[in-house]
N, C-alpha and C positions, 0 to 999 in steps of 0.2 A: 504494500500500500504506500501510496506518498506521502510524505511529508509538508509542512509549509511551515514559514516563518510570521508575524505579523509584524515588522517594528514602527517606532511611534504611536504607538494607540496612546490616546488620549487616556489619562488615568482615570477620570469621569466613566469613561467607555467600557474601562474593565472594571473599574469598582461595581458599573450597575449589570455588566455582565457575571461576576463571580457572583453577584449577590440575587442574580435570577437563579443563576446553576443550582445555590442553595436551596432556594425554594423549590426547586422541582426536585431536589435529590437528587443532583448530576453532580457531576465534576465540571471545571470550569469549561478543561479541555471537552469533554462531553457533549455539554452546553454549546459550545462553540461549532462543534461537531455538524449537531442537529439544523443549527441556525444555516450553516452555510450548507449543506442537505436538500434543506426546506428551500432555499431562495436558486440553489440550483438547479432547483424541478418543476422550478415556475414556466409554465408554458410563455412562450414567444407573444406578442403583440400580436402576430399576424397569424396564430393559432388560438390566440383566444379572441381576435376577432371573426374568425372564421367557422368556432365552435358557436358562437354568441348567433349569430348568421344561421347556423343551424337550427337551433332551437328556435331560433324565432319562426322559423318558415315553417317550424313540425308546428307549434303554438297555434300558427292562423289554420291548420287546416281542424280544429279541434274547438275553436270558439265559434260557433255561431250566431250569437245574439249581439245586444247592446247593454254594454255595461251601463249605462244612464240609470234604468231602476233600481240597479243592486249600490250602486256610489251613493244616491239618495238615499233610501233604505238605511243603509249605515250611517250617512251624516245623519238623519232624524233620529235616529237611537238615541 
């Protein structure tokens, strides 16, 4: 597996990073882990514009009415 180094972080940055790790019961390293994990497997702009794209077009074939009465409906509640 690779390695990395981080230098300069802001001490701010790590004090409120070690002091997440704690709370979840990670290690700082852990913590860190996760974080750059999670922000690596964020889909692309132009995949999650084109997922978003998707669903919309599945959505209109599935609505038939007008939302008008059900919006009222709820404001009067």
């Amino acid at each position: 597996m690779a390695q990395m180094t981080i230098r300069n972080l802001d001490d701010a940055v790590y004090a409120r990073l070690k002091a997440q790790a704690g709370a979840q019961g990670r290690s700082l390293e852990a913590e860190a882990r996760r974080i750059l994990e999670t922000a690596a497997n964020q889909p692309d702009r132009a995949s999650f514009a084109m997922r978003a794209l998707e669903i919309r077009a599945a959505s209109r074939k599935k609505w038939k009415g007008d939302a008008t009465a059900i919006i009222r409906a709820e404001r009067d509640r």
